[in-house]
C-alpha positions as CSV (number, residue, x, y, z in Angstrom):
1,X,22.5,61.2,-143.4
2,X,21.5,64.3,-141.6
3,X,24.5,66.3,-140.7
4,X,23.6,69.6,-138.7
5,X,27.3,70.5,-139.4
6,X,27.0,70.4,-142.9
7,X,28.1,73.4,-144.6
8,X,24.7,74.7,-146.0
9,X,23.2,74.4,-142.3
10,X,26.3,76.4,-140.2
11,X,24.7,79.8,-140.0
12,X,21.3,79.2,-140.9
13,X,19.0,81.9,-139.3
14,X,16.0,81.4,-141.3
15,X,14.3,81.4,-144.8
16,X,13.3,84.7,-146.2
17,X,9.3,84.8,-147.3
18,X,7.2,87.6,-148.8
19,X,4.0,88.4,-146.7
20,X,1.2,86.2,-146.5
21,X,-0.8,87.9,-149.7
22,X,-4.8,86.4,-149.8
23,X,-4.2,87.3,-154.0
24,X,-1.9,84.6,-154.3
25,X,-4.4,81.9,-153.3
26,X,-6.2,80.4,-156.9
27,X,-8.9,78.1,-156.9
28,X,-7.5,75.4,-159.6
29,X,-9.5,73.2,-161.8
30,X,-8.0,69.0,-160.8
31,X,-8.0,67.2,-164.2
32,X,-6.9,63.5,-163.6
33,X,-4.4,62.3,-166.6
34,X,-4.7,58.7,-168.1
35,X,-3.9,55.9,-166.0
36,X,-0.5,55.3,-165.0
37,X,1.0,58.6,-166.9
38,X,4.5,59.3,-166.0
39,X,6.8,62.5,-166.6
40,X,10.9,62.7,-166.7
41,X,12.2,65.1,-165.2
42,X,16.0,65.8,-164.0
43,X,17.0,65.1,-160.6
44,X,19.3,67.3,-159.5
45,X,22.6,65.4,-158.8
46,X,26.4,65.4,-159.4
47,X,26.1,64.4,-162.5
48,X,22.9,65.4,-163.0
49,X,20.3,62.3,-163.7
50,X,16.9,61.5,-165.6
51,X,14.1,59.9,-163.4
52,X,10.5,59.4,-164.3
53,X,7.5,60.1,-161.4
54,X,3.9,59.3,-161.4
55,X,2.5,62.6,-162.7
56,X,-1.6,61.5,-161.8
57,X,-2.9,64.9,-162.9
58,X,-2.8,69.0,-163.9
59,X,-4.0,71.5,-162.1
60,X,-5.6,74.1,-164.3
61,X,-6.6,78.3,-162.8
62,X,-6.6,81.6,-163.4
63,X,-4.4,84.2,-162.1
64,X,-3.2,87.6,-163.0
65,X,-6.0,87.4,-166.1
66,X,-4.1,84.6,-167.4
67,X,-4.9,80.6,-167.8
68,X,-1.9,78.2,-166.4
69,X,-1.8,74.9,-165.8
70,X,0.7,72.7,-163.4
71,X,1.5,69.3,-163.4
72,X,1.5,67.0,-160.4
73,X,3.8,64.6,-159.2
74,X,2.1,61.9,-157.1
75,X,4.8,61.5,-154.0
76,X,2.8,59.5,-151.7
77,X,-0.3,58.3,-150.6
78,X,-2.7,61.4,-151.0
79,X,-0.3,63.7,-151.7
80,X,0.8,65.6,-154.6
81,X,4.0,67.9,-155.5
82,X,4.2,70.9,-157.7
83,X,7.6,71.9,-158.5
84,X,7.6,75.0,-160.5
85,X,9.9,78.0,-161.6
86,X,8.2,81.8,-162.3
87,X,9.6,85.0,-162.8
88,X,11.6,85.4,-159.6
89,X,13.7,82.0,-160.1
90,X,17.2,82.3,-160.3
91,X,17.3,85.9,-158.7
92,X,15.0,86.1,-155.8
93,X,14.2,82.8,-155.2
94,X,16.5,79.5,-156.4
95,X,16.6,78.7,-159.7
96,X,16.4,75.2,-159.2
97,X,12.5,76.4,-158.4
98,X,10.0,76.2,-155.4
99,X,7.8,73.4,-154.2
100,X,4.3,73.2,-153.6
101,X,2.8,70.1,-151.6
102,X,-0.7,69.4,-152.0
103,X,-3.3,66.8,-150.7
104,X,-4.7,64.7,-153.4
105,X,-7.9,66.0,-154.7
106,X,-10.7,63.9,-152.9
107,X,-12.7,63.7,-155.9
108,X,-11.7,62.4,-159.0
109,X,-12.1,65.5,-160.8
110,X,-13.2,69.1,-158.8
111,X,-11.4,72.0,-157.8
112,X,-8.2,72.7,-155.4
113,X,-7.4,75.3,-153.4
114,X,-3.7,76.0,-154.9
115,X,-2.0,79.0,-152.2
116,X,1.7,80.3,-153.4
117,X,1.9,81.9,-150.0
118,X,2.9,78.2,-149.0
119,X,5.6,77.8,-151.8
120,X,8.8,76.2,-149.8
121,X,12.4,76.2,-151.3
122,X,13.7,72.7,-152.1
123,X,15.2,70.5,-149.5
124,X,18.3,70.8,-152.2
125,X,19.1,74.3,-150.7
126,X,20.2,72.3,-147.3
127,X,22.0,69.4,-148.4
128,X,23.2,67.7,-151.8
129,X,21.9,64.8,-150.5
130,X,18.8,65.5,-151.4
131,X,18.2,64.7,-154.9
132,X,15.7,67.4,-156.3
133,X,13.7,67.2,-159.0
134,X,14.0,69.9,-161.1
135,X,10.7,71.3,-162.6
136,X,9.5,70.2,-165.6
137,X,9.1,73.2,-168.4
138,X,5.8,72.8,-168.8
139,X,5.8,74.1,-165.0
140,X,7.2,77.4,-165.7
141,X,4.6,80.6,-165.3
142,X,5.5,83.8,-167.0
143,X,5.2,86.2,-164.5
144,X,6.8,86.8,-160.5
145,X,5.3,84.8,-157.8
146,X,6.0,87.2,-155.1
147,X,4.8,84.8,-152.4
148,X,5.9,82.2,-150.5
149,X,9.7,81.3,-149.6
150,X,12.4,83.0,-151.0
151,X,15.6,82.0,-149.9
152,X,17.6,80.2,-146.8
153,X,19.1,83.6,-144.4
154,X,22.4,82.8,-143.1
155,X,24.6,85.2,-140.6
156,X,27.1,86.7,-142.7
157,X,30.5,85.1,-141.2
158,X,29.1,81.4,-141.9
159,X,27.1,82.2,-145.0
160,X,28.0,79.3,-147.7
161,X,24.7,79.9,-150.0
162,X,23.2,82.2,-152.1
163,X,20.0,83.5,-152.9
164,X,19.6,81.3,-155.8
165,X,21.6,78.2,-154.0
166,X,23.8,76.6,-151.9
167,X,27.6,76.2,-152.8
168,X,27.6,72.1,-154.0
């Protein structure tokens, strides 16, 4: 249930971003993965909980002279998560990682436009009762994605969370 009194939403003024940067748009390289793969990840709970998701493919790009690869979670019809952690997780973003949500490729195979700049927080950062999945490892890139969200902004008197997450 939505509560707008919950303790993670009294104050909330905004979500911090970094400015819309054109570098931090990749075009990315969709490679389908066999039939019916799936990936555990941990949901982010009280206790914490293993849950498997339709992971359909990778997407594979350049950036920063480097070759990365993210996996996909399919979360509904056409569309496609990336949860992923970099180099500002945990200090100026949450640890728990960022989201990126994607339109299925069209084509079975072909390229995607992949843009950081639209990296959100997780809906875990307003409520516990959302339970998050956390990012796999193999979703970690080794340098700062300075784009996208950064962190919930709360007025000082009413602020509960943290840069790296709410109080739970």
């Amino acid at each position: 249930m939505w509560d707008p009194a919950a303790p993670t939403l009294v104050g909330l003024r905004g979500i911090e971003a970094w400015p819309w940067d054109p570098a931090w748009t990749v075009e990315a390289e969709y490679r389908p993965a066999d039939a019916g793969r799936l990936l555990e990840v941990t949901r982010l709970t009280s206790p914490s909980m293993r849950d498997t998701f339709p992971a359909p493919g990778d997407f594979v790009f350049d950036l920063r002279g480097e070759r990365h690869t993210l996996r996909a979670f399919g979360v509904g019809s056409g569309t496609l998560l990336i949860t992923f952690t970099d180099g500002t997780s945990g200090t100026d973003t949450p640890g728990m990682g960022r989201w990126l949500i994607l339109p299925h490729p069209k084509d079975a195979t072909g390229t995607a436009r992949i843009d950081f700049n639209r990296a959100v927080v997780p809906h875990h950062m307003f409520s516990a009762a959302f339970p998050c999945p956390l990012p796999p490892r193999e979703n970690h890139l080794p340098l700062r994605i300075e784009a996208g969200e950064r962190a919930p902004v709360f007025e000082k008197e009413a602020a509960v969370g943290t840069a790296t997450g709410p109080a739970v």
